[in-house]
N, C-alpha and C positions, 0 to 999 in steps of 0.2 A: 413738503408732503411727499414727493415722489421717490427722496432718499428712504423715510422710512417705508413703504410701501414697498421698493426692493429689496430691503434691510429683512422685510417680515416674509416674501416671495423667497429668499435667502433659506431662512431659517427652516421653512415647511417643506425645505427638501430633504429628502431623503440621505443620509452622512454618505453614503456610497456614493450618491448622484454629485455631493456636491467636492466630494474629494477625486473626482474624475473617474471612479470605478464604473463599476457593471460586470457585467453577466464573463468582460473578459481580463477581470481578474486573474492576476497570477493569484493560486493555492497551492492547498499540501494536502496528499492525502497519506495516510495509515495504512500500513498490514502487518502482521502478525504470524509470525512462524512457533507456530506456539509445541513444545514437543512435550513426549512425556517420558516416565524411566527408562522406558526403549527404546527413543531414542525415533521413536516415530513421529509423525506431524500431521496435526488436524488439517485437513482440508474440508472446504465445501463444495458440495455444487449447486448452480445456479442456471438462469436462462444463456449465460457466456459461455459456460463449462465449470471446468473444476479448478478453483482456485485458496490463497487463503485467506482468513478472512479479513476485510478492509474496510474502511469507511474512510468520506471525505474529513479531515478536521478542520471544523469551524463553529467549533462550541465554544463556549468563554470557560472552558476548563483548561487546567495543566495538564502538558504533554499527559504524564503520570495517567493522571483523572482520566483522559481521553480514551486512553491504552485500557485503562483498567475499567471505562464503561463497554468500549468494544469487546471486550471479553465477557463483558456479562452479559452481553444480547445472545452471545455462544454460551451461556448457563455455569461456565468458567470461572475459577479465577489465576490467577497469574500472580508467578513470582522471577526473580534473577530477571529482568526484562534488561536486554541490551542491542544497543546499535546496530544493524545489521546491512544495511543499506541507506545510500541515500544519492536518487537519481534524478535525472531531469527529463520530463516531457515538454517537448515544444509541436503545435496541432499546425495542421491543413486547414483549418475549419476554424481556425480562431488563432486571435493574438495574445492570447494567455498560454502561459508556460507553468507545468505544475511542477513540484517536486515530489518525489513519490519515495515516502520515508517508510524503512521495512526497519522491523523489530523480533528479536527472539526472546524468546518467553519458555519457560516452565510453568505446567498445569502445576499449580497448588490445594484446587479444592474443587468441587463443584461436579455435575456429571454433562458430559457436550450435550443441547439439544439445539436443533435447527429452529432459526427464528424466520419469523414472516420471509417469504419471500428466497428461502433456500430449501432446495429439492432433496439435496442428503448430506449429513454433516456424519464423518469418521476421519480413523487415524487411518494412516500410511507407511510403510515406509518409506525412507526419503527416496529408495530408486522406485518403488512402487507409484511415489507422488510425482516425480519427472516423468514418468509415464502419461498419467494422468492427465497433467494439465497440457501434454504436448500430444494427446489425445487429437484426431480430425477434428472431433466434434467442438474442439474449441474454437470459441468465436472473439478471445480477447485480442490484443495485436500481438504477431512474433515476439514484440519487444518483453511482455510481459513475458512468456514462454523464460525469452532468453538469460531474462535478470533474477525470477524465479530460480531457474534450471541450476543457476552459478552459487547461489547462495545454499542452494539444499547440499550442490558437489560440493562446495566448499565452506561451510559456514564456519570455521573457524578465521575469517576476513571480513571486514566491512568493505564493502563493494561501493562504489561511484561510476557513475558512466551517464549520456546523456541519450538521446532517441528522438527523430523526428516520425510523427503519428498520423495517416490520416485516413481516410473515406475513399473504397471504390463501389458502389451500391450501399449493400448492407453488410459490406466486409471492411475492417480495421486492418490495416497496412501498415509498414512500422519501417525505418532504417538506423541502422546506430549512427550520431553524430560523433559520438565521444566513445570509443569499446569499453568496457568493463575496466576499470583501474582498481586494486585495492588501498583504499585510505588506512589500513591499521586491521588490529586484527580482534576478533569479538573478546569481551571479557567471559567466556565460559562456550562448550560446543557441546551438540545432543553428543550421549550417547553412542559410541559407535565411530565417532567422526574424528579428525585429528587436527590438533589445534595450532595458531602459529599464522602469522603474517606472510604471506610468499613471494613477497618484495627479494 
């Protein structure tokens, strides 16, 4: 009796709980360097400051699906979508390590409107956007500042590099473990920008 009684305590748990997860999960999350013929780049701003936009992924859609629902909470749609980053956060505050996977995109249709919970959504340009998000009033970590700032100066590279992230009050702290390396170089760059690997 006692076997099947744990057998069924087993099963009523939670897949997360019983595959040793929780809250400190490694994840991935999304952003989005979405430009359009000139070559400019949508930015939002939010309670953080001005960034582009992201969400966590952990929907049971494909990459693809993913990219292409995050674009349509921005009123968007997106085409040429390619590789643009792909870095590592490891926290102060926890034993989960995220990877933070960025994407470049072309607007294909749709007109930008700001969704729940974003204060102003327009284009940029790319030095007008380094401005912006490296703004005082930004409250993300440097690291975001840093790996942003590299991919607008350079986007014709896919970018890698890692970061350790953490809490001093209510300020985000950040140091590079790994500096910026490029992996290869985008399949296409806005407007304006010049293309090529710099390996």
């Amino acid at each position: 009796m006692k076997p099947i009684f744990l057998l069924f305590l087993l099963l009523a748990l939670p897949l997360h709980v019983r595959a040793g997860g929780g809250d400190d999960d490694n994840y991935t999350t999304q952003r989005l360097l979405v430009f359009n013929d000139r070559g400019e780049v949508l930015l939002q701003s939010n309670a953080m400051g001005w960034s582009t936009p992201g969400q966590r992924f952990d929907t049971r859609l494909s990459l693809r699906a993913s990219l292409d629902s995050l674009a349509g909470k921005y009123g968007i749609r997106i085409e040429n979508v390619a590789l643009a980053g792909m870095l590592t956060y490891e926290y102060g505050f926890t034993t989960a390590l995220s990877t933070r996977t960025h994407y470049m995109a072309r607007i294909a249709g749709g007109e930008p409107k700001a969704p729940d919970g974003t204060r102003e959504l327009r284009w940029f340009s790319r030095d007008e956007a380094i401005a912006a998000i490296s703004a005082d009033s930004q409250k993300s970590p440097p690291s975001f500042v840093q790996m942003t700032t590299r991919m607008l100066r350079e986007p014709g590279t896919i970018w890698g590099g890692a970061f350790h992230v953490w809490q001093e009050g209510d300020a985000y702290r950040s140091r590079v473990v790994e500096p910026m390396y490029p992996l290869g170089a985008t399949l296409w760059t806005p407007a304006g920008a010049v293309s090529g690997d710099p390996r």
